[in-house]
C-alpha positions as a printed NumPy array, in Angstrom:
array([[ -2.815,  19.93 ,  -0.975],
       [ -3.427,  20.074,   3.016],
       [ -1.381,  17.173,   4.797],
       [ -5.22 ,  15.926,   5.868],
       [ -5.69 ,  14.901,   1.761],
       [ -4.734,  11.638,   0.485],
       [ -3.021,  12.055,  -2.736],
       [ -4.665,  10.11 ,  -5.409],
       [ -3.883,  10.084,  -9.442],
       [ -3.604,   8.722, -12.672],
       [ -0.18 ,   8.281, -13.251],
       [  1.43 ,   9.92 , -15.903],
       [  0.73 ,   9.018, -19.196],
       [ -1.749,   6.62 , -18.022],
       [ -5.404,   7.347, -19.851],
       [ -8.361,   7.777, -17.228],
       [-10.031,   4.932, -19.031],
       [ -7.234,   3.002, -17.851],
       [ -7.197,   3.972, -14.435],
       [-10.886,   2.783, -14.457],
       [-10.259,  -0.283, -15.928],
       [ -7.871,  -1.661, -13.249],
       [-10.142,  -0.702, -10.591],
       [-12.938,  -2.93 , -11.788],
       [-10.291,  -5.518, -12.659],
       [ -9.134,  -5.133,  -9.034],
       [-12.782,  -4.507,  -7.377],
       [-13.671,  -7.925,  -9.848],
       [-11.153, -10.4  ,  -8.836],
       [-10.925,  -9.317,  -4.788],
       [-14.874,  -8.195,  -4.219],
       [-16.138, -11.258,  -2.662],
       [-20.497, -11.602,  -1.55 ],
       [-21.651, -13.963,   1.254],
       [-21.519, -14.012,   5.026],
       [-18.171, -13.174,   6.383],
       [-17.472, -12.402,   9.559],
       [-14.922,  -9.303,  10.239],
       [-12.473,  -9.039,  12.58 ],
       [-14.836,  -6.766,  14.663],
       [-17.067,  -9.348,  15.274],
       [-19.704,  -8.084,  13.108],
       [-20.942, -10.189,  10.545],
       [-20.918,  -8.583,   6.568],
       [-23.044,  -9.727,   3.567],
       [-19.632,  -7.929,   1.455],
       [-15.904,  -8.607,   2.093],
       [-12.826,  -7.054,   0.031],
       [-10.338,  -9.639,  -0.409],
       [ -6.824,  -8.003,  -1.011],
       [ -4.486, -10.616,  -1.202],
       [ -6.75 , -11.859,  -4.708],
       [ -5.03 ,  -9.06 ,  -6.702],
       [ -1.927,  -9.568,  -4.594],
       [ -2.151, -13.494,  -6.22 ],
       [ -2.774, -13.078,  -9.548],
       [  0.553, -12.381, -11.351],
       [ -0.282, -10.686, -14.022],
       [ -3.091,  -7.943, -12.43 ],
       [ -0.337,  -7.128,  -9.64 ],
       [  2.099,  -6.569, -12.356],
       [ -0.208,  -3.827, -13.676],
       [ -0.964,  -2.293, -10.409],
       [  2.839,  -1.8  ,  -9.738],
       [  3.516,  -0.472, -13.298],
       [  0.6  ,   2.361, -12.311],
       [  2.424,   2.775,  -9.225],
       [  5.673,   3.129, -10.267],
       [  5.323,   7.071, -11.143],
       [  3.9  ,   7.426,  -7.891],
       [  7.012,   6.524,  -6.068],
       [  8.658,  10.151,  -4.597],
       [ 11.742,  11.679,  -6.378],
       [ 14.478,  10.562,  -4.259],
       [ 13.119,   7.717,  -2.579],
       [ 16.164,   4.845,  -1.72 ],
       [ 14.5  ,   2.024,  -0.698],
       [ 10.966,   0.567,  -0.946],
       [  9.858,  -0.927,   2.553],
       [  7.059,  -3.386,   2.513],
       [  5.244,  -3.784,   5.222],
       [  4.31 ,  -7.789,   6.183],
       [  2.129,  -9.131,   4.989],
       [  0.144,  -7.544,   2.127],
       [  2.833,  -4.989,   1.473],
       [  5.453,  -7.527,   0.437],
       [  4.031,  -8.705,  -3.006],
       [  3.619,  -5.062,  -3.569],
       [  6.426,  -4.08 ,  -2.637],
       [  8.546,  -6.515,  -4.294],
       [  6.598,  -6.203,  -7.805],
       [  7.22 ,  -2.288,  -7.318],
       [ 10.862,  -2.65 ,  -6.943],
       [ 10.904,  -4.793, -10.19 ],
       [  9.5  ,  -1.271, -11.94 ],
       [ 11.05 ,   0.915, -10.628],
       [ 14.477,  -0.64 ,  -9.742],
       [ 14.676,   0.657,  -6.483],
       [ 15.562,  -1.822,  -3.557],
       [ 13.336,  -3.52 ,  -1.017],
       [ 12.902,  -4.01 ,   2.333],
       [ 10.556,  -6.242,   4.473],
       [  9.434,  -5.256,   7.238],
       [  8.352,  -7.694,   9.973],
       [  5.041,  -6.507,  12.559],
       [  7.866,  -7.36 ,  15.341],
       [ 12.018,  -8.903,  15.039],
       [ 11.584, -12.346,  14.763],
       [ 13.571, -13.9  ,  18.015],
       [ 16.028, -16.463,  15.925],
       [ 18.52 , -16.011,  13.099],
       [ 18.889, -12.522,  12.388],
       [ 16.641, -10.959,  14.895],
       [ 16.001,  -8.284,  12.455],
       [ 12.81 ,  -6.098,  11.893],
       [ 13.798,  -4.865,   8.54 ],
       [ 15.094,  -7.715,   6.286],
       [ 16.446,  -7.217,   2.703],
       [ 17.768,  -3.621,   1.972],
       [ 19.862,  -1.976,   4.978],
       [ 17.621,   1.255,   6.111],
       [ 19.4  ,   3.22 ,   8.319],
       [ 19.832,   6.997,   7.075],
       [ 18.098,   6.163,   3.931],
       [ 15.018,   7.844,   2.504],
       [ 12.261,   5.191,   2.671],
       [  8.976,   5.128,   1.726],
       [  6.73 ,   2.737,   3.097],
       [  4.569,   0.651,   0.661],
       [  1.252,  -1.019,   2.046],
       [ -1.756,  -2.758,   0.117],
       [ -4.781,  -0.889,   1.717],
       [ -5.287,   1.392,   3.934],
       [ -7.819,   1.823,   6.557],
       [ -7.414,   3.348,   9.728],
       [ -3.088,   3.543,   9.048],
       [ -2.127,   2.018,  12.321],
       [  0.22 ,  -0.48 ,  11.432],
       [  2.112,   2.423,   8.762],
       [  1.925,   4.497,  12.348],
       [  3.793,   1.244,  14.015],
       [  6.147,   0.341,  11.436],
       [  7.241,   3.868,  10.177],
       [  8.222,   4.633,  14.234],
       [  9.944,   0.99 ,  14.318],
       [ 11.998,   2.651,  10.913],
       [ 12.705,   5.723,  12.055],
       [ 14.288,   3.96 ,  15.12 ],
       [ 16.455,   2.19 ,  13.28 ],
       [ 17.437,   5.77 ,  10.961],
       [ 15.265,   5.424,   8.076],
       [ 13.872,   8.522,   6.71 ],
       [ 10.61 ,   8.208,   6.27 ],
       [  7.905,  10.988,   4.949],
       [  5.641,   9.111,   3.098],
       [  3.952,   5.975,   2.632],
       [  2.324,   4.656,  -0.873],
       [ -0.614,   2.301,  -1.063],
       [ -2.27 ,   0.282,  -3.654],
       [ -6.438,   1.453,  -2.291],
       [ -7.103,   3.706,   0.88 ],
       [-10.268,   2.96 ,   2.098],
       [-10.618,   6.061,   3.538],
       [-11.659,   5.184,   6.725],
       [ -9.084,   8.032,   8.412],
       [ -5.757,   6.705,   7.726],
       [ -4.558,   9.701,   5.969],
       [ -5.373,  11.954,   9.358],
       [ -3.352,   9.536,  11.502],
       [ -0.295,   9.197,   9.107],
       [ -0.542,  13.18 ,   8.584],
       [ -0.251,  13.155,  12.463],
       [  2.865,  11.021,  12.262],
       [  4.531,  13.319,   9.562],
       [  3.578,  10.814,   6.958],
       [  1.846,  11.928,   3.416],
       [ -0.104,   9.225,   2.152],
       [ -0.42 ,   8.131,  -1.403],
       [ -2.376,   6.095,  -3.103],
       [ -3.194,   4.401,  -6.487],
       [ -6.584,   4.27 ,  -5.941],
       [ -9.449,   4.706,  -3.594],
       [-12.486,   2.601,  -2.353],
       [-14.594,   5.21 ,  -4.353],
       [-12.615,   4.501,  -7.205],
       [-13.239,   0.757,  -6.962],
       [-17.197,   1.019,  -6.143],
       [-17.198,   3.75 ,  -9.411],
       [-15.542,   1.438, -11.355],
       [-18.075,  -1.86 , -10.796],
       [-21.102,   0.787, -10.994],
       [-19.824,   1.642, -14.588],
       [-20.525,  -0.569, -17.618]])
């Protein structure tokens, strides 16, 4: 695997019928038709709504179980990245009994003025947990914000990369990207009976 490839699978013991059925679980309860308009401007007759999984209980507990074996051998903390990443993040560490952390887009200015809240990151491995990925920018940001304040950071996990170039820009960064699924997965998945 080249650092350019986004690394994809079915966890471990997980049957490939399985994997398929979350996607269309996931691609059915956040694929949303109508006229939206996206933050470019532009207006779409399609719109993915993440934080749908992120809300329902039950289908987040799943996706975090299926994440879980995805989480690298000697990872110490789980960092979350506001705002998507922190139901993730905090239904991962439940699995996989690894701390959190929550990490804020900037410090907020009161109280304790900290970027990172929850587990103490400084010369810990860290991997950086998001809920999709497009383009990677804010992993870019926040993995430069952690590795300011000593976190090790190498890799980043994520529930669906689009694949819209995020795993070029984190490979450009020193960051390997994982991921759960894809958007090809999730478009497969509703295209199959």
């Amino acid at each position: 695997m080249t650092h350019t490839e986004t690394h994809t699978e079915t966890p471990a013991g997980t049957p490939a019928g399985a994997h398929t059925d979350l996607a269309r679980r996931i691609h059915a309860a956040s694929h949303l038709t109508g006229e939206f308009t996206l933050r470019s401007g532009r207006t779409a007759t399609e719109y993915f709504d993440k934080y749908r999984f992120e809300g329902d209980p039950v289908l987040l507990d799943e996706i975090a179980r299926r994440m879980a074996p995805l989480v690298p051998a000697g990872t110490e903390v789980l960092a979350g990245l506001e705002m998507g990443g922190i139901p993730v993040v905090t239904a991962l560490g439940r699995h996989t009994g690894l701390p959190c952390a929550f990490v804020r887009k900037q410090a907020k200015p009161y109280g304790t003025c900290r970027l990172a809240e929850g587990a103490e990151v400084a010369g810990r491995r860290v991997l950086v947990v998001e809920d999709v990925v497009t383009s990677g920018g804010q992993i870019v940001l926040s993995t430069a914000d952690l590795r300011a304040l000593g976190a090790r950071v190498a890799e980043a996990l994520c529930v669906i990369d689009r694949g819209q170039g995020g795993t070029g820009a984190l490979a450009a960064e020193g960051i390997r990207l994982l991921s759960l699924l894809t958007a090809d997965d999730l478009r497969a998945a509703a295209a199959t009976p």
